[in-house]
N, C-alpha and C positions, 0 to 999 in steps of 0.2 A: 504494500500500500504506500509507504515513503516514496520510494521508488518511482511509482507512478505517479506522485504527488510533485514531485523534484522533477520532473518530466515535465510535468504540465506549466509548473511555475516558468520553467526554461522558457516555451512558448511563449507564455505571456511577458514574458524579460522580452524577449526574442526583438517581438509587433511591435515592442514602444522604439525600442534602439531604432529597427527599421523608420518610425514616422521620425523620431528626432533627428535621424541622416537626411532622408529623403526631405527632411525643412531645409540644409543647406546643399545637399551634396548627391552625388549618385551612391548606389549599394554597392558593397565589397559583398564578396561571395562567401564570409566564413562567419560564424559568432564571434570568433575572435576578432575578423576584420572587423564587426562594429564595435566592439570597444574599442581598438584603436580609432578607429573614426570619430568616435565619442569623446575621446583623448580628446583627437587634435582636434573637433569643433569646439567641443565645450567647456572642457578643462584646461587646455593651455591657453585659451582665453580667460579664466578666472569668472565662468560662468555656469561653472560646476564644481564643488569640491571634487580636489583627487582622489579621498575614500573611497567614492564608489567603483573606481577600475579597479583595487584592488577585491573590493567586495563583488562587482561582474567574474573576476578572474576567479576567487573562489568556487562562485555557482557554477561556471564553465567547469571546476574538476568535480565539485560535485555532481554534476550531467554526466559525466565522459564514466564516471567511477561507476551511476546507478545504471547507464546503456550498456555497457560494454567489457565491466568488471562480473563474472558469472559469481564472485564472491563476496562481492561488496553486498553491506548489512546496513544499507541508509536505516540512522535514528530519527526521532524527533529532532532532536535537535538540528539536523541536515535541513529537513524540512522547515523549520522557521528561521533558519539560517536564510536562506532562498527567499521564503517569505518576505522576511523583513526585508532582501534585496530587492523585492519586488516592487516594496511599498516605497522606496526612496526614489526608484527609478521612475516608477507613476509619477512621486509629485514630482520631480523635477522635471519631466513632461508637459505637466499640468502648467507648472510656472513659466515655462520656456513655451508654449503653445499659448498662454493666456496674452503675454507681450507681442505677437504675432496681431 
């Protein structure tokens, strides 16, 4: 159930990164590429804290560990790990979509 839960959160990570590139830029092909691109739009501008690429880069190993690890044992705590990544990503969304 984590597992699938840490899946699912990834997706919805996934769609915001995508609309926040696609406000200035075209799509890279990888998860990874949009944190980088996320970097360089909004955090080397100082219109993102840098926490959260390291906190994107987290969730990307906790994705890669719950797809592809047949032994990984996501806990709750994975799960609202993710979560909460989710929820900074949204408003920072929110905020950078509302000045548009």
């Amino acid at each position: 159930m984590y597992r699938a839960t840490i899946d699912l959160d990834q997706n919805v990570i996934e769609l915001i990164l995508k609309v926040l590139i696609l406000v200035k830029k075209t799509l890279p092909r990888s998860y990874e590429g949009y944190i980088h691109k996320i970097d360089e739009i909004y955090v080397v501008k100082d219109k993102v804290e840098r926490d959260i690429i390291a906190n994107l880069y987290r969730v990307l190993e906790l994705i890669n560990k719950a797809r592809y690890d047949p032994e990984c044992r996501s806990v709750e705590a994975d799960v609202n790990e993710a979560l909460q990544t989710y929820k900074e990503i949204r408003e920072i969304a929110r905020k950078i979509l509302e000045k548009k």
